[in-house]
C-alpha positions in Angstrom: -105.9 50.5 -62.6 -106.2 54.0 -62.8 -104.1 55.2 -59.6 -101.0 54.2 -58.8 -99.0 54.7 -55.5 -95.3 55.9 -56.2 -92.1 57.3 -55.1 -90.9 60.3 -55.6 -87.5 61.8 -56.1 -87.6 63.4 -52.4 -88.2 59.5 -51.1 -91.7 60.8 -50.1 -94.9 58.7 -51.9 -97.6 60.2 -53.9 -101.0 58.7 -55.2 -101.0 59.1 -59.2 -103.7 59.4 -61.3 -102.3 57.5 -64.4 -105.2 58.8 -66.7 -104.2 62.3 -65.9 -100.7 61.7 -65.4 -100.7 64.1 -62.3 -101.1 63.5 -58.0 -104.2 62.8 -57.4 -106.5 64.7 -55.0 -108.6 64.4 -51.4 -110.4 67.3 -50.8 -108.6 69.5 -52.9 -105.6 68.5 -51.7 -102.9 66.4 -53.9 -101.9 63.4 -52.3 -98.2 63.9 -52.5 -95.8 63.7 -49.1 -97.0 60.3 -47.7 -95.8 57.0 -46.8 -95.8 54.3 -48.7 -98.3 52.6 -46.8 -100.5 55.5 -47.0 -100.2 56.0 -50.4 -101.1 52.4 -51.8 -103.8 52.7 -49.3 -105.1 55.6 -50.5 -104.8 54.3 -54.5 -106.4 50.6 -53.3 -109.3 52.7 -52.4 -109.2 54.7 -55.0 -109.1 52.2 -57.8 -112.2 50.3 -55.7 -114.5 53.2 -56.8 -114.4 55.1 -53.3 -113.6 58.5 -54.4 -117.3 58.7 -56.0 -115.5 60.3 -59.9 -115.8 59.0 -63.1 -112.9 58.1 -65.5 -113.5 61.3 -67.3 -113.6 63.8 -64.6 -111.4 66.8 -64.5 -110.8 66.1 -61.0 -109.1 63.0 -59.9 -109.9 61.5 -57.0 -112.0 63.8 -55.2 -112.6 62.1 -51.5 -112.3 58.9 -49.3 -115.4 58.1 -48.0 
């Protein structure tokens, strides 16, 4: 499992990218300032291979299809 869904210290979620240890992004966007919901939504897909990157790109997380 590479992304994890998690709160932050505001209460707000974010979508982590744990290989990176930084939010992961959506169209150049981090995914920080969700829900919960949508943030383990957003990490389900992303750990099912949606977002089209490999483990060793410099870009985490690039888009939900």
């Amino acid at each position: 499992m590479r992304f994890a869904a998690m709160q932050d210290p505001c209460d707000d979620w974010l979508v982590c990218d744990l290989a990176f240890d930084v939010p992961a992004e959506m169209d150049g966007r981090p995914l920080i300032g969700l829900t919960r919901g949508q943030a383990e939504q957003l990490a389900d897909l992303a750990n099912a291979g949606l977002g089209g990157q490999t483990a060793s790109s410099p870009v985490p997380f690039a888009s939900v299809a």
